[in-house]
C-alpha positions as CSV (number, residue, x, y, z in Angstrom):
1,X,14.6,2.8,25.4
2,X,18.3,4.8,25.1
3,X,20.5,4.0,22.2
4,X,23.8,5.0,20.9
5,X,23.9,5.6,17.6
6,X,26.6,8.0,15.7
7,X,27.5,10.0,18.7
8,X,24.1,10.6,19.8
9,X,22.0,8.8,22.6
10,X,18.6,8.2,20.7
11,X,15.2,8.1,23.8
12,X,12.9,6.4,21.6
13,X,10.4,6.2,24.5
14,X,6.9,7.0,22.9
15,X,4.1,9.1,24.7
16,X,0.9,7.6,26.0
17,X,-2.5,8.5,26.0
18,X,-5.5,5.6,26.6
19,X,-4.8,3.3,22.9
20,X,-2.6,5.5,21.5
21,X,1.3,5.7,21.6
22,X,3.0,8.6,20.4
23,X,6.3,7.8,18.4
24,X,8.9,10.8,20.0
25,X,12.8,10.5,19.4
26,X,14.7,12.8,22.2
27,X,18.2,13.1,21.1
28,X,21.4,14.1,23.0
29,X,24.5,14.4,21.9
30,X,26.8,11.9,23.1
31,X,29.9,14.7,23.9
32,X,30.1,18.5,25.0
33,X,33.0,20.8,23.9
34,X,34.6,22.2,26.6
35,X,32.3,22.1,29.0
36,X,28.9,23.9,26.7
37,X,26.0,22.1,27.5
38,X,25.4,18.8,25.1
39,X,23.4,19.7,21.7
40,X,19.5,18.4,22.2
41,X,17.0,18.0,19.4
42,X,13.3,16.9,19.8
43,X,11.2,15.6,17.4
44,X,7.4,15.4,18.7
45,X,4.7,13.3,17.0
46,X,6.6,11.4,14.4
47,X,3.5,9.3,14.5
48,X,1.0,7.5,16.3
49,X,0.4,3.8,17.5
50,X,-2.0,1.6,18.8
51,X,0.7,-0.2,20.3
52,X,4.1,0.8,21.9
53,X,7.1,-1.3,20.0
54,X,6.2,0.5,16.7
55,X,6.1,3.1,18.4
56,X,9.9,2.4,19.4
57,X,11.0,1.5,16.4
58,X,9.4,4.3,14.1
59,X,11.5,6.9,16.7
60,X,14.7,4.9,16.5
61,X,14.2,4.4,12.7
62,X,13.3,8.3,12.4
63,X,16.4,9.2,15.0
64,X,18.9,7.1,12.8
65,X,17.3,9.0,9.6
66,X,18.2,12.7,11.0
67,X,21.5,11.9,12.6
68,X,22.5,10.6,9.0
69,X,21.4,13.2,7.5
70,X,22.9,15.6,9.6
71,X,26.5,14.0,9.4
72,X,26.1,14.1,5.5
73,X,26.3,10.2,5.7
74,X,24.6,7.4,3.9
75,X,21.0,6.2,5.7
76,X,21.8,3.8,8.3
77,X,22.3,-0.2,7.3
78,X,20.6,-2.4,9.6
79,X,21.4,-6.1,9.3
80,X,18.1,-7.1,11.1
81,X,15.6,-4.4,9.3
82,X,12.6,-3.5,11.6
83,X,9.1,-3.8,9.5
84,X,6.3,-2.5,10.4
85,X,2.9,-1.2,9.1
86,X,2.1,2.3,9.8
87,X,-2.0,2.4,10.3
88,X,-3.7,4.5,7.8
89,X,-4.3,6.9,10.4
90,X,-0.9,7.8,11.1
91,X,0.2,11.0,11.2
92,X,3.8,12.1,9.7
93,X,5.6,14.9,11.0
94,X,8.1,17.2,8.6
């Protein structure tokens, strides 16, 4: 589940406990400077899933989001947009 996406390589893989997927985005920055180890940033528990493509595709969605936001850029355009329903018991991390 690695994507490229604005100089950062996006793990969308979710957690998994029995029923429940755990949306996560892992990022890594594509490049280092000079040799410093690359930039990293975690986000844990973006929500949760009773399946595991939303899952996927609340993390990328979610990854896109921040590294957008980040680079002071307008939110990503996708030409195929990804729709799904979040279950009312989803939880929404800040």
């Amino acid at each position: 589940m690695l994507y490229e996406y604005g100089g950062w390589i996006i793990d969308a893989t979710p957690d998994h406990s029995p029923g429940i997927y755990f949306a996560h985005a892992r990022l890594t920055c594509a490049s280092s400077h000079g040799g410093e180890e690359p930039e990293m940033h975690i986000e844990h528990d973006i929500a949760w899933f009773e399946s595991e493509e939303p899952a996927i595709q609340c993390a990328h969605l979610w990854a896109m989001t921040w590294i957008d936001e980040r680079e002071g850029r307008s939110p990503a355009r996708n030409p195929d947009p990804v729709s799904f329903a979040m279950p009312s018991h989803t939880t929404q991390a800040g």
